[in-house]
N, C-alpha and C positions, 0 to 999 in steps of 0.2 A: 504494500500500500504506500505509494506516494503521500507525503506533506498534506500535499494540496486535497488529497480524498481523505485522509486522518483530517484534517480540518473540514472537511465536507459534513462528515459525520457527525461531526462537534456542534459544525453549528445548526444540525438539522435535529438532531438532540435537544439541542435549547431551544428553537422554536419548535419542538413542539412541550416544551415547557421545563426540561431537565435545566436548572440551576447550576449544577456540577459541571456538567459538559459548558458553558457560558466560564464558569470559573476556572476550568483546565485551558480552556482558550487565554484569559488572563494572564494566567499562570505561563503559559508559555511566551507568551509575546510582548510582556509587561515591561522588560527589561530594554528588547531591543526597540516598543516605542518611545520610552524613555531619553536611551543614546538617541534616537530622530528629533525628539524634541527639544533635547539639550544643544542640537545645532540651530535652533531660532532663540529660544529663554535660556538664559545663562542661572539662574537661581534654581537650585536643585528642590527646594520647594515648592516655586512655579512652575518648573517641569512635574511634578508629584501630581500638584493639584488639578495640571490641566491635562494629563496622561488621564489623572481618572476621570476628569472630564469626558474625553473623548471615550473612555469606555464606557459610560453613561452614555452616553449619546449612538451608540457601538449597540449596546443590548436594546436600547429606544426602536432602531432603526433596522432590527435584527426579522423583524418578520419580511420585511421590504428586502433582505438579501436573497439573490438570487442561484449565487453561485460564478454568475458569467466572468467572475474575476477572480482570481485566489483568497481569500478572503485577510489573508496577512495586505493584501492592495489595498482593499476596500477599506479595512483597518487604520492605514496611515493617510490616505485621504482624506478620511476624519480627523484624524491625528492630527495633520499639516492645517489644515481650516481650521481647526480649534485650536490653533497655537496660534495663524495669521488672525482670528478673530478676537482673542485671548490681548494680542499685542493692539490691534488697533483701539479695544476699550481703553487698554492703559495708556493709551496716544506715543505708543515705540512702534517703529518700525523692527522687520524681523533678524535679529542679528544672527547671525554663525560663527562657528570657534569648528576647527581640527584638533583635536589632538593629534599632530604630527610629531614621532619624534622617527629617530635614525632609523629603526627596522623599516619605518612607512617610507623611508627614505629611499631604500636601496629599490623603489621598484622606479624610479625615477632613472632613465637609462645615462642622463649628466651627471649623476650622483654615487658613481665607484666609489670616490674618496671617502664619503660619512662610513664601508664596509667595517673601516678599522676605529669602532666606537672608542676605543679608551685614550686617545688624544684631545689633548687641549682644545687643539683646531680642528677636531672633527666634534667634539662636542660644542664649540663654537658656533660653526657652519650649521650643524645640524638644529639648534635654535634660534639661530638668524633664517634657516631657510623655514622654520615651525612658525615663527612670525610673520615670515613674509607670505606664507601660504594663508594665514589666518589673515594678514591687508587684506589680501587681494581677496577673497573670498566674503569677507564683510562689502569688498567693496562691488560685488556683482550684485546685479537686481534680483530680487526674489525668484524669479522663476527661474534664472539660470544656477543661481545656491541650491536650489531647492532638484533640479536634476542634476548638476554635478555630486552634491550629497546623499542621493538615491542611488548615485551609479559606484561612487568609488568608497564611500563610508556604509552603504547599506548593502550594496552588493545586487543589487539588483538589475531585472533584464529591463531593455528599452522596453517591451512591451510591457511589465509590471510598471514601468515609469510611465509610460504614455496613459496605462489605469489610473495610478495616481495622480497624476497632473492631469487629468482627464485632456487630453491633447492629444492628435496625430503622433504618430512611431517618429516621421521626418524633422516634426518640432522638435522632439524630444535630443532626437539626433544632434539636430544644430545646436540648439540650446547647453548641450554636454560639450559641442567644441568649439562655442565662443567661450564657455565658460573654461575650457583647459587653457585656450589658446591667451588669454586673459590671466590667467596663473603662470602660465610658460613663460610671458613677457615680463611678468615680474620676477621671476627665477633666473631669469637669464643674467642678471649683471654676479649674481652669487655664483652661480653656476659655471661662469662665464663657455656659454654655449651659441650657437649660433642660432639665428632666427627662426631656422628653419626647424629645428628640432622640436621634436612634442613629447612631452610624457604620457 
């Protein structure tokens, strides 16, 4: 049995009124929509509160699931709207943070040197380049954070992203590489790599 049919079960369980099964969904997914929402609300609190928000909103709207999406998808679409809706009551716009350090480093093909952690200057580099990915990334517009975040922090397929963001696959597309090519260029003077290069 595939995820995605263990979670079918689960939630076909709860609508038709099994509590438990609603809870074991919780339970599995509680953490990783947490890290999602920790990249818009920086307050681990305000991530708490609006996590269970959205699972509120999650069990609400749970008869109205259909299946036509994973439901871990359908899950963070809520998730991500109750965190954009979350921030605009409290009049902030939506910030993001990586936790970048040197292992997330080495998938970056200009980044050989961060391989040998225990130098001065590679623990240097490696927190100049965790910063400078945290700029650049605050400084992209919400839609493009919110699919670069989806693809490379959540791990997920354009198509799960295109659910999410309820958007065409080809948006999604562009959207992931304006938004690298947007980070590249600011990687580049640390990196010192050519323009042409992507991570």
């Amino acid at each position: 049995m595939t995820e995605r049919e263990i979670d079918q079960a689960l939630v076909e369980r709860a609508q038709a009124g099994d509590q438990r099964a609603f809870e074991q969904l919780v339970s599995k997914y509680q953490r990783k929509l947490g890290r999602l929402l920790s990249r818009f609300i920086r307050d681990a609190a305000e991530v708490e509160d609006v996590s269970q928000e959205a699972f509120i909103k999650a069990y609400r709207a749970l008869p109205n699931f259909r299946g036509e999406s994973a439901f871990y998808t359908w899950l963070y679409r809520i998730g991500i709207n109750t965190a954009k809706n979350y921030l605009v009551s409290q009049g902030r716009r939506a910030p993001t943070s990586t936790n970048f350090d040197a292992e997330e480093a080495e998938g970056f093909e200009d980044a050989s040197q961060l391989r040998d952690i225990n130098t001065p200057e590679s623990l240097l580099l490696s927190k100049q380049i965790g910063e400078t990915v945290n700029a650049a990334m605050d400084s992209l517009p919400v839609e493009l954070r919110t699919a670069i975040m989806l693809r490379e922090i959540e791990g997920m397929s354009y198509d799960e992203i295109a659910g999410v963001m309820d958007c065409p696959i080809g948006t999604v597309r562009s959207r992931i590489f304006r938004a690298r090519d947007a980070v590249a260029l600011r990687l580049q003077p640390l990196l010192d790599s050519s323009p042409d290069r992507r991570w």
